[in-house]
C-alpha positions in Angstrom: -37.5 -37.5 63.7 -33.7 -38.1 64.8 -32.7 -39.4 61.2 -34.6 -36.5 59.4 -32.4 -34.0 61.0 -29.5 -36.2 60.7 -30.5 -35.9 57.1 -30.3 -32.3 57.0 -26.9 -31.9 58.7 -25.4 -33.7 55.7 -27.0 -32.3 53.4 -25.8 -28.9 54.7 -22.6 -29.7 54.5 -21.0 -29.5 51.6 -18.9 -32.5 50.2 -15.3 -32.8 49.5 -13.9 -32.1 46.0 -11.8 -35.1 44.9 -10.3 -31.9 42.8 -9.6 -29.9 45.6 -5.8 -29.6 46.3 -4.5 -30.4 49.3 -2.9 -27.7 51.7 -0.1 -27.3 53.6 1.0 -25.2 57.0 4.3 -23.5 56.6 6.0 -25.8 58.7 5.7 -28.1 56.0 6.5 -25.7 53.2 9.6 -25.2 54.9 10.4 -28.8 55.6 9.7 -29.7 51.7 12.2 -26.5 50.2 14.5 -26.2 53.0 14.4 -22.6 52.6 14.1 -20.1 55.9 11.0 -18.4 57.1 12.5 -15.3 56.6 13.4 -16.4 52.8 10.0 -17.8 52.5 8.2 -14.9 52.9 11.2 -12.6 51.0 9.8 -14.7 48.5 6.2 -14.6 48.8 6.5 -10.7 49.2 8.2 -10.5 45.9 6.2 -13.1 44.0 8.6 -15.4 44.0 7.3 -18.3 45.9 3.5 -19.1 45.5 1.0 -16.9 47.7 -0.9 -18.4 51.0 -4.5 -19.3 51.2 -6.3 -17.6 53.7 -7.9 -19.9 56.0 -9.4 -17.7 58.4 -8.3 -14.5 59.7 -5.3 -15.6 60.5 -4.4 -19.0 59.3 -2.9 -19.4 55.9 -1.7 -22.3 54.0 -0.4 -23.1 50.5 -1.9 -24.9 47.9 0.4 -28.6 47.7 0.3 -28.5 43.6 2.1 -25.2 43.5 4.7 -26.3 46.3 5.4 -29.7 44.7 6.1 -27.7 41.1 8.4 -25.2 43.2 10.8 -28.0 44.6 10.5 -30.2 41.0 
């Protein structure tokens, strides 16, 4: 019975994409560009800089492929 539902919790769960880009806090946004929070988001605002992905309500990352192009 115990490795049925051990079954079913995995296949619940839905498996990584080896697509899926990796993302990163702002901490480390700001670490890669060197640029200020306050320019950061300056930027973001006005479309700058790339725009967050919203983690939960209030968590938001950006997407490491758009960052890495930014500081290229």
């Amino acid at each position: 019975m115990k490795r049925k539902e051990e079954a079913q919790i995995k296949e619940d769960q839905p498996m990584p994409s080896p697509t899926m880009p990796r993302l990163l806090t702002l901490e480390q946004v700001l670490e890669l560009t060197t640029i200020s929070r306050s320019t950061w988001y300056r930027g973001v605002k006005a479309r700058v800089y790339p725009q967050a992905v919203k983690i939960s309500a209030r968590r938001r990352a950006w997407r490491e492929d758009q960052i890495a192009r930014l500081v290229a």
